[in-house]
C-alpha positions in Angstrom: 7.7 3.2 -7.1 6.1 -0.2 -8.0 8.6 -1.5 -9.7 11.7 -1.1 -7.8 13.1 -3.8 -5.4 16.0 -4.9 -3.4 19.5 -2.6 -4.1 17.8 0.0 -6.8 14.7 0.9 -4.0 15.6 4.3 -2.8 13.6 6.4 0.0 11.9 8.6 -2.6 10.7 5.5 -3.9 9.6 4.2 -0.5 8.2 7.7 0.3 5.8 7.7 -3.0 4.4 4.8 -2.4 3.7 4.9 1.5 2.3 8.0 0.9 -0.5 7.1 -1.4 -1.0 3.8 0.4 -1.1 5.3 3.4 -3.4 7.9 2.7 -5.9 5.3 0.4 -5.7 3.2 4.1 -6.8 6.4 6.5 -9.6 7.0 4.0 -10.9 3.2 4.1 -10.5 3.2 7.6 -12.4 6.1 8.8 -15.3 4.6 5.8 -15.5 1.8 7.5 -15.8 2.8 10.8 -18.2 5.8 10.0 -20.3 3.2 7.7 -20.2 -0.1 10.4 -18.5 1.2 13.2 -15.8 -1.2 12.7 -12.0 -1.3 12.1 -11.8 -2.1 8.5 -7.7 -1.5 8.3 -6.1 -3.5 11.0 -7.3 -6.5 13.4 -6.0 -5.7 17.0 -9.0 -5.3 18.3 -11.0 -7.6 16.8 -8.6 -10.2 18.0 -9.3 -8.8 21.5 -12.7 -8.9 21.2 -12.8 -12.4 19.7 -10.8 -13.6 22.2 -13.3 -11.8 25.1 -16.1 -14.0 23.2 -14.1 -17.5 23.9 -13.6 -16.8 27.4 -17.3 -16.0 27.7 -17.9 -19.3 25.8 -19.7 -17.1 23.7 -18.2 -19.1 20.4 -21.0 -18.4 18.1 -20.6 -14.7 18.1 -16.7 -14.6 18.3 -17.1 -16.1 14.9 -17.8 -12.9 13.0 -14.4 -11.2 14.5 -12.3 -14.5 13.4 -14.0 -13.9 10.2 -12.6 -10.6 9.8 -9.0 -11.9 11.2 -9.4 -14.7 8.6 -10.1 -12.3 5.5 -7.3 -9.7 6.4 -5.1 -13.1 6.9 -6.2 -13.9 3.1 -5.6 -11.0 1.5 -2.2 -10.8 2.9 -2.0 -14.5 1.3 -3.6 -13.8 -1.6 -1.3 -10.9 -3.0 1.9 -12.6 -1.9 0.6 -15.5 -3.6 0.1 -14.1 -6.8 3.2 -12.3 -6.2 5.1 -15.4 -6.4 3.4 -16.9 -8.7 4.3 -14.3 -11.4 8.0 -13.7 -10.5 9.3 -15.1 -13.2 7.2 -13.5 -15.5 10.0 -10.4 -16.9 6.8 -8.5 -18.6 4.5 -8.6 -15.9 4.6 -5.7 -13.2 3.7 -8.5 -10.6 2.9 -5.6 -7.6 0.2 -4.4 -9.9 -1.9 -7.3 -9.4 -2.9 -7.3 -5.8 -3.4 -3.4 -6.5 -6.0 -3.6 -9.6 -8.1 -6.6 -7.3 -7.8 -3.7 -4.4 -9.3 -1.3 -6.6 -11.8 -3.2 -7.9 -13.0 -4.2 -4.2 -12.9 -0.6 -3.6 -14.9 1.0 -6.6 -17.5 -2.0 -6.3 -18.4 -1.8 -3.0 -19.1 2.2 -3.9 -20.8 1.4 -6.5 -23.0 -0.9 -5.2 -24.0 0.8 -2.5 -25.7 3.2 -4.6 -28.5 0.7 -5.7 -28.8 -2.0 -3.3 -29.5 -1.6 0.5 -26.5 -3.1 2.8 -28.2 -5.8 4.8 -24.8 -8.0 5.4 -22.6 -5.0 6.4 -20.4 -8.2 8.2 -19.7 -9.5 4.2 -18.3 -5.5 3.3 -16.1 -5.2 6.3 -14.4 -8.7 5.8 -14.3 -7.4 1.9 -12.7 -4.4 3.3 -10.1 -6.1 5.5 -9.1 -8.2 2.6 -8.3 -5.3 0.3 -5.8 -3.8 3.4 -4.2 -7.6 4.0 -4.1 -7.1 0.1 -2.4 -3.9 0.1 -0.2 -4.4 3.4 1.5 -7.5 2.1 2.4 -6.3 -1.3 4.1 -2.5 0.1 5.7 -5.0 2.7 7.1 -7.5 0.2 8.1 -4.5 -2.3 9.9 -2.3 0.1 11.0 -5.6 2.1 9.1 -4.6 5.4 10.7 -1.3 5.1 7.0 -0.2 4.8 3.5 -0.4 6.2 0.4 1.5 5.8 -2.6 -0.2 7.2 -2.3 0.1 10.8 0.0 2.4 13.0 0.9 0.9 16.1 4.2 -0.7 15.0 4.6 2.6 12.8 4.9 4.6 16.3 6.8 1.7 17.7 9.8 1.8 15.5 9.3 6.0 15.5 10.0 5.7 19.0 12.9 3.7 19.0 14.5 5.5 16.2 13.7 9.0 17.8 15.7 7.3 20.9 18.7 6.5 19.1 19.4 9.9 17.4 20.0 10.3 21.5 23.0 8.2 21.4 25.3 9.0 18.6 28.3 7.2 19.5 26.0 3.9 19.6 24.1 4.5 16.9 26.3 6.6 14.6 24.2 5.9 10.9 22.5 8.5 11.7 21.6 9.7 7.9 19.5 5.8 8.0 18.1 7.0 11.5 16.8 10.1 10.0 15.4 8.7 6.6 13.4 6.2 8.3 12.0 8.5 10.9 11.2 10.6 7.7 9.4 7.8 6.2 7.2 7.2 9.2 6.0 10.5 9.9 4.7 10.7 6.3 2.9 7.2 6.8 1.1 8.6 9.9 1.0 12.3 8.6 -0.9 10.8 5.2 -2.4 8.0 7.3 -4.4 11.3 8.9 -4.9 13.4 5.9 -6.1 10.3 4.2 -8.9 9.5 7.5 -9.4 13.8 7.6 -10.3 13.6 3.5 -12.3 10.2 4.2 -14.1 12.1 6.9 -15.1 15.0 5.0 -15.9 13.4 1.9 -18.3 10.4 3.7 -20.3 13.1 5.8 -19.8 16.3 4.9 -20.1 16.0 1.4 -22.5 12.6 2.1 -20.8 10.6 -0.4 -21.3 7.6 2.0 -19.4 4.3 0.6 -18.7 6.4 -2.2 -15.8 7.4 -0.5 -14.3 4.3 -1.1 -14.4 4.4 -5.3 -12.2 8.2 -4.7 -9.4 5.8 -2.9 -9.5 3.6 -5.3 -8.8 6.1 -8.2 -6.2 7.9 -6.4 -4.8 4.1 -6.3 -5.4 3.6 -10.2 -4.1 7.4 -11.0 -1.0 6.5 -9.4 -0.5 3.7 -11.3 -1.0 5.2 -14.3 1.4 7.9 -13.8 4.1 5.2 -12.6 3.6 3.0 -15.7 4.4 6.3 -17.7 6.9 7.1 -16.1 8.8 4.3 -16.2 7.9 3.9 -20.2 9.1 7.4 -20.5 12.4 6.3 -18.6 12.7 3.2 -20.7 12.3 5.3 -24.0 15.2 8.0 -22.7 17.4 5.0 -22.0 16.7 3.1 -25.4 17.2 6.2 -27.0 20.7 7.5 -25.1 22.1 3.6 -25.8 21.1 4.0 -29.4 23.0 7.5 -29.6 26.1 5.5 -27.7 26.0 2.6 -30.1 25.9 4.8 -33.2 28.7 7.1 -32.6 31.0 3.9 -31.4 29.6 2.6 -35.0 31.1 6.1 -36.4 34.2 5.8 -34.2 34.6 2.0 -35.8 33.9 3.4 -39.1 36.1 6.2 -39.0 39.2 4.3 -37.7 38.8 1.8 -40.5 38.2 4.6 -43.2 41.7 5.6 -41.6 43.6 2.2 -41.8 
């Protein structure tokens, strides 16, 4: 599911990976905003609220919220950047990149808020908002804007739209693509909410605080993991049925010699 691009990306592979994203995203957002009261996934409304601060001529403190536009605005430069930049490279699963840095944002930020007191919460959200500009650009480039899983309003957008056209059949008369991607974006916001219920439940029921942060970032590294291997384990089947292939057309050869 991190591999796959273009022609040979199917909806189960869009559907595996929105659904962990998406559910990594609703846990980091309710974090943040149970930790800083503060959206930590998308920018809407600190774009609002920045531009409330320029018409107030109130410059100074509009700065923070352009901040945190600026670092989501880097993140989502920073992965396809290094996307990019590593194209070429065959051996290099170039989509893992932006994933690992999320995950290390993630588990540090957990980690470190077991030792040290938070007195720059400002420098954590923008830290936050970089790892979802990180993560939102990469599941954009990979299932080419197929997917997104920070944010929902565009998510209930196109769910409307499509929703409208299974309406008019004669119009719209793909209706198997109608249905797949309605599919696909009820799992984004279904595991958008299981992920913020989860996050919820972890950061105050179970008081793990920031620490809810290093659980996303495992189920991030976990999934991972169990792609790489399953794609090794893939490879190996396919190595090993084109092996069997060439050796009995080597037999075949063989044989029809022996014959001649």
């Amino acid at each position: 599911m991190f591999r796959h691009q273009g022609k040979s990306r199917t909806l189960q592979h869009n559907l595996r990976i929105a659904t962990i994203l998406s559910f990594v995203a609703g846990i980091v957002n309710v974090t943040g905003f149970l930790s800083f009261k503060q959206l930590t996934t998308n920018v809407t409304g600190h774009f609002a609220l920045f531009i409330n601060d320029v018409a107030n001529f109130e410059f100074w403190k509009g700065t923070i919220y352009f901040l945190y536009i600026f670092s989501y605005f880097f993140g989502s430069f920073s992965s396809s950047f290094l996307i990019e930049k590593y194209r070429e490279n065959k051996k290099l699963n170039v989509f893992v990149l932006p994933t690992i840095i999320e995950c290390l944002i993630l588990i540090t930020i957990g980690l470190f808020s077991n030792f040290i007191v938070i007195k720059s919460p400002d420098l954590i959200i923008c830290l936050l908002l970089f790892a979802m500009g990180l993560q939102n650009s990469f599941v954009t480039k990979i299932s080419n804007a197929v997917v997104r899983t920070t944010h929902l309003t565009g998510l209930f957008t196109d769910l409307g739209i499509d929703v409208s056209h299974l309406m008019f059949p004669k119009l719209h008369p793909h209706r198997d693509i109608l249905k797949a991607n309605i599919k696909l974006r009820i799992f984004i916001i279904a595991f958008f909410f299981i992920g913020g219920i989860v996050g919820g439940f972890l950061y105050s029921t179970l008081d793990w605080k920031l620490n809810t942060l290093i659980f996303g970032a495992l189920i991030l590294l976990l999934s991972l993991f169990f792609d790489d291997f399953r794609y090794q384990l893939l490879k190996k089947r396919r190595k090993n049925k084109m092996n069997k292939i060439a050796k009995s057309l080597t037999n075949e050869k063989a044989n029809y010699i022996n014959r001649k």
